[in-house]
N, C-alpha and C positions, 0 to 999 in steps of 0.2 A: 289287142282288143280285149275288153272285160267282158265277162262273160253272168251268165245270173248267178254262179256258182260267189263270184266275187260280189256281187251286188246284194246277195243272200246272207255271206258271212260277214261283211262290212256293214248290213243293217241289224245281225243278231250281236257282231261285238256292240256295234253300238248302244242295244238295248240290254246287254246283260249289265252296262254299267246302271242303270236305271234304280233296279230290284237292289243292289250293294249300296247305293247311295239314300234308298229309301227305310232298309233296315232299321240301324239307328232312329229314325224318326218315327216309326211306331212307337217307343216308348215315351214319348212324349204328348199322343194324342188323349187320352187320358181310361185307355182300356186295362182292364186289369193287367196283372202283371204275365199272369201264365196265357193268358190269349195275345199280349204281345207277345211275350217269346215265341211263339206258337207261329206269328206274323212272319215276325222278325227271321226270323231260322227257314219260312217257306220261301222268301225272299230272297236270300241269300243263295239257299239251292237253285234258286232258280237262275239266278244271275251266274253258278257257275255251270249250268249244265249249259245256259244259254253259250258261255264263254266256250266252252268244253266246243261245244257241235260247231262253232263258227272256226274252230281252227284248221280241221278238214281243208274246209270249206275253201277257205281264204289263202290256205299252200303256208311251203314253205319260206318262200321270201319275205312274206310280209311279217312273218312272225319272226325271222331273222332279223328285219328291221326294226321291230319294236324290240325285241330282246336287246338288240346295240344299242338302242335309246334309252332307256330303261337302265342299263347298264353303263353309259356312259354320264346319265344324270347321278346315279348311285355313287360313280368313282366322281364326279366333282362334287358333291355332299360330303363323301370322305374326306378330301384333300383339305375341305373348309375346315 
């Protein structure tokens, strides 16, 4: 049975991908350059600290699982 531990880390992995995918697009909204980077760089911390705290969270299995998947798409990218 899941518990909020798991329901807490699987909604923080979820949202640290958010902050990493929107980085990048700061620089295209049309703010200067040093307050995008400025964006840009809060965003990104943000999404890893978010990653960071969810791993706790979420145990070892499932990061075990994503690591094998992760790792098993890397070795068929390789082999291509």
């Amino acid at each position: 049975m899941k518990d909020w531990k798991y329901y807490t880390g699987m909604a923080l992995f979820l949202f640290s991908w958010v902050p990493w995918s929107l980085a990048p697009v700061v620089f295209f909204i049309g703010l200067p350059a040093s307050k995008a980077a400025g964006i840009s760089a809060f965003l990104v911390i943000l999404g890893e600290v978010t990653f960071l705290v969810s791993i706790p969270l979420l145990g070892r299995p499932f990061i075990k699982q994503v690591k094998d998947k992760v790792m098993a798409l890397l070795k068929r990218a390789w082999e291509e």
